[in-house]
Each structure stands twice: as structure tokens, then as C-alpha cells.
C-alpha positions, 0 to 999 in steps of 0.5 A: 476160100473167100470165092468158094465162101461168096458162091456157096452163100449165093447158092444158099441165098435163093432157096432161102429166100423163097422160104421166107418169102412163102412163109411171110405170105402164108402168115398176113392172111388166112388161107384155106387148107389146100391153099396152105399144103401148096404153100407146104409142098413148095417149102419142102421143095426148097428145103430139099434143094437146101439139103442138096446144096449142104450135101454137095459142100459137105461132100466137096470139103470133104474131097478137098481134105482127102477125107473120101475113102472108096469101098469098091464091090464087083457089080453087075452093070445091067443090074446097076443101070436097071436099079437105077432106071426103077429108082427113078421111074416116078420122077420121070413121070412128072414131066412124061419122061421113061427111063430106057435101059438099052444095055446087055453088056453083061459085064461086072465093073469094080465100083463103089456103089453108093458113089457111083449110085451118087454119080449117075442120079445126078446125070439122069436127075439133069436129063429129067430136068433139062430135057425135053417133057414125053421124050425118053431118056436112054441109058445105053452101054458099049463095050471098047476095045481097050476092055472099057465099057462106056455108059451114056445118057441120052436126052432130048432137049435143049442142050448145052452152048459149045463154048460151056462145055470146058467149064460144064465141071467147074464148081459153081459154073451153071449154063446160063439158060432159060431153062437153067434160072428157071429149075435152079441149078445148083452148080455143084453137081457135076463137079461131084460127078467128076470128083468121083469119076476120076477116083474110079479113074474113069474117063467122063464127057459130054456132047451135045447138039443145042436144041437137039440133044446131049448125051453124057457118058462114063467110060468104065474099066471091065473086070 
């Protein structure tokens, strides 16, 4: 509890910090109009990673009480992943990234949505900001054998050090990367991720080749 307590107030610490920060600048001197929707836009950013980081505490308390229930529908997978591609078309715009849907699968999988919507955000979120600006990202699906269909997100970049692999699910654990300290990772993401995986009993992983690619991937039970 104490560890948990000192990583989540230093996740806090630095978004709060850069709203100070701004907020005080913004207030010694007069500034012009645009000059003060720039100081607002950064402030909302920083309130959403905020609000992020509050969700992710709230939702990890809640898993370790036992307090999570899951509300499981049958759902079309193509559809699924293609609702998520459009959701996320805007984001990806920003850096010149497409979302691509390779998948005719075909198949329905027995999932709770709003989790699994919760689950794959976050991975294609990660491979918009890791990844690398006018490369697409691919959502692509296979059918196994042991009637499993395993969904993978692909995105060129500059991947993840083998030796960060094992700890990639760890609550609070950030590859220490350049890219990493510059988007201000929160490190709790991927712990929620699998959380949510393992109560689908899905199996999840990842590979990845530094300075080439990484995918990850959810292997999920076909019905």
C-alpha cells in the first residue's frame, strides 16, 4: 500500500506541476488572446492525463476489492474493431497515422463491451503515441485452431527493450525511453489492460523488434 501510495502520487505530481506552472506564467504578465487559448489548450491536456490517471486508481482499487462485475454480450468482431478504427480516426490524424481494419474473421466473441472497449483504446492510444508519425497502425485478426481468434495491433516505431517485456503489465512500470518521458506515460494502463484480459480469461502478449515494430495481441474464445 505505502509503494502504491508514493507511485501514484508521482504520477500525479507532474501533470499538476505543469498546470501550476502555466497557470502562474499566465498570470505575471498580459498576454494576448491566442497566447492565453494556448496556455488553455495545454491545461486541458494536463487535466485529461489527470483524469486519466484518477480512472486508472479508481478502476485498479476497485479490481483489488473484488468490486469489478462483468456484463458479457455476444459481439461481432469485425464490427467491434471497426467501431474502434472510427473512434479513433481523428487521433491518428494528428501525427498522420490510419487506423486499418485487416479482419474478416467473421466471427462473434462473448465479451463485456465497455471493458473490452476500455482494453483495446488503450493499446491502439499506445500505438498512436509510440509509434511512428505517417505509418498506419493494423488491427488484424486470426482464427486458431483451438477456436480462438487472436487480435493484433501493429505499429512501426521504436519499439520495446527485450529485457522490459516481463515487466511491460506491471502497475506503474514505463519503458524508459525517450519517447516514453517525452508523452508522459502514465504506467498504469497496461496493468488495467490485463486485469481485464484475464477476467475474459484471454490470453495477451507482446512482441516487439526495437526501432522496427511491436505488435500486441488478444487471443479471444470464439462462440
Amino acid at each position: 500500500m505505502n509503494q502504491f501510495s508514493i507511485s501514484a502520487a508521482h504520477e500525479l505530481k507532474t501533470p499538476l506541476t505543469i498546470l501550476r506552472g502555466e497557470t502562474e506564467l499566465a498570470l505575471k504578465s498580459k498576454k494576448t488572446p491566442e497566447q492565453y487559448v494556448e496556455v488553455l489548450k495545454s491545461s486541458y491536456e494536463e487535466t485529461l492525463r489527470l483524469v486519466k490517471i484518477v480512472d486508472n486508481l479508481f478502476f485498479i482499487s476497485k479490481t483489488d476489492h473484488s468490486m469489478i462485475s462483468l456484463n458479457k454480450t455476444e459481439e461481432n468482431l469485425d464490427d467491434f474493431l471497426s467501431h474502434l478504427a472510427q473512434n479513433f480516426k481523428i487521433l491518428g490524424e494528428e501525427r498522420n497515422i490510419s487506423i486499418c481494419v485487416e479482419s474478416k474473421s467473421n466471427c462473434y466473441v462473448n465479451i463485456d463491451r465497455e471493458l473490452m472497449l476500455q482494453t483495446f483504446s488503450n493499446l491502439i492510444d499506445n500505438a498512436i503515441k509510440y509509434g511512428e508519425e505517417n505509418q498506419p497502425i493494423i488491427i488484424r485478426t486470426e482464427i486458431l485452431d483451438d477456436n480462438k481468434v487472436k487480435v493484433t495491433i501493429i505499429n512501426k516505431g521504436e519499439g520495446i527493450p527485450e529485457e522490459s517485456i516481463p515487466k511491460l503489465f506491471d502497475r506503474f512500470f514505463r519503458v524508459e525511453s525517450s519517447r516514453n518521458r517525452k508523452t508522459g506515460g502514465v504506467g498504469l494502463g497496461l496493468s488495467v489492460v490485463k486485469a481485464i484480459c484475464d477476467w475474459h480469461k484471454a490470453e495477451i502478449g507482446v512482441e516487439s523488434i526495437p526501432g522496427k515494430e511491436t505488435k500486441f495481441f488478444i487471443s479471444l474464445e470464439i462462440i
